[in-house]
MIMIKOL-864318 format. One record per residue (C-alpha): y, z, x. Coordinates in Angstrom, 1 decimal. Last residue first. Layout:
N
+--------+--------+--------+
:      v :      w :      u :
+--------+--------+--------+
:      Y :      Z :      X :
...
+--------+--------+--------+
# end
This chain:
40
+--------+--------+--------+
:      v :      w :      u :
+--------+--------+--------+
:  -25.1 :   -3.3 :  -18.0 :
:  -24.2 :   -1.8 :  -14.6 :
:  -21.7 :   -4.2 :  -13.8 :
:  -20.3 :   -3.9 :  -17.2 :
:  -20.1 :   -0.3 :  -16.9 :
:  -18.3 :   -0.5 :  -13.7 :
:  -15.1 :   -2.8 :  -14.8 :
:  -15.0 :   -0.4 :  -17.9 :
:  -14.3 :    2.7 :  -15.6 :
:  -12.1 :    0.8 :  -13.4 :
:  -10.2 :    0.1 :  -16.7 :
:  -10.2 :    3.9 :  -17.6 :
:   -9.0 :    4.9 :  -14.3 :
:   -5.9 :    2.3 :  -14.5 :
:   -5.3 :    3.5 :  -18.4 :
:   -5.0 :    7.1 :  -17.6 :
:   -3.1 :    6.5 :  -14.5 :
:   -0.7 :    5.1 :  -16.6 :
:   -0.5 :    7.6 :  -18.7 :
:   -0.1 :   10.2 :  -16.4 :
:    2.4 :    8.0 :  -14.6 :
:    4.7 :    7.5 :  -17.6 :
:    4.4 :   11.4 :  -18.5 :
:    5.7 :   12.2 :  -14.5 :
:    8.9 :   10.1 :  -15.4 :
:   11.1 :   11.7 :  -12.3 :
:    9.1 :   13.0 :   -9.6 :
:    6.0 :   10.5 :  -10.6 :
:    8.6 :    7.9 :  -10.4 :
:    9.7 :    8.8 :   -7.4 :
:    5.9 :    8.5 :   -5.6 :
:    5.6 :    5.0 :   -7.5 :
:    8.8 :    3.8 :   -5.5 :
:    7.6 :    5.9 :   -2.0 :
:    4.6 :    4.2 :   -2.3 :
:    6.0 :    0.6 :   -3.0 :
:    8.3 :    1.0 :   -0.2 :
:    5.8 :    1.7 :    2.1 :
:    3.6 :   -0.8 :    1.4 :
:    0.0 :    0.0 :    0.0 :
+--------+--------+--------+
# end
């Protein structure tokens, strides 16, 4: 990850902590769903 880029996503998790919880939420689900349908 760049260095700007973490320090960007690192603000916003200072500042907007409930958009990052959410989208978080949704990243960990899709990566859930990716492996599912590998193992299916």
């Amino acid at each position: 990850m760049s260095g700007v880029r973490q320090v960007s996503r690192r603000l916003r998790l200072l500042f907007r902590k409930d958009d990052v919880e959410v989208e978080l939420s949704e990243e960990v689900g899709l990566h859930l769903e990716m492996e599912a349908a590998e193992l299916v």
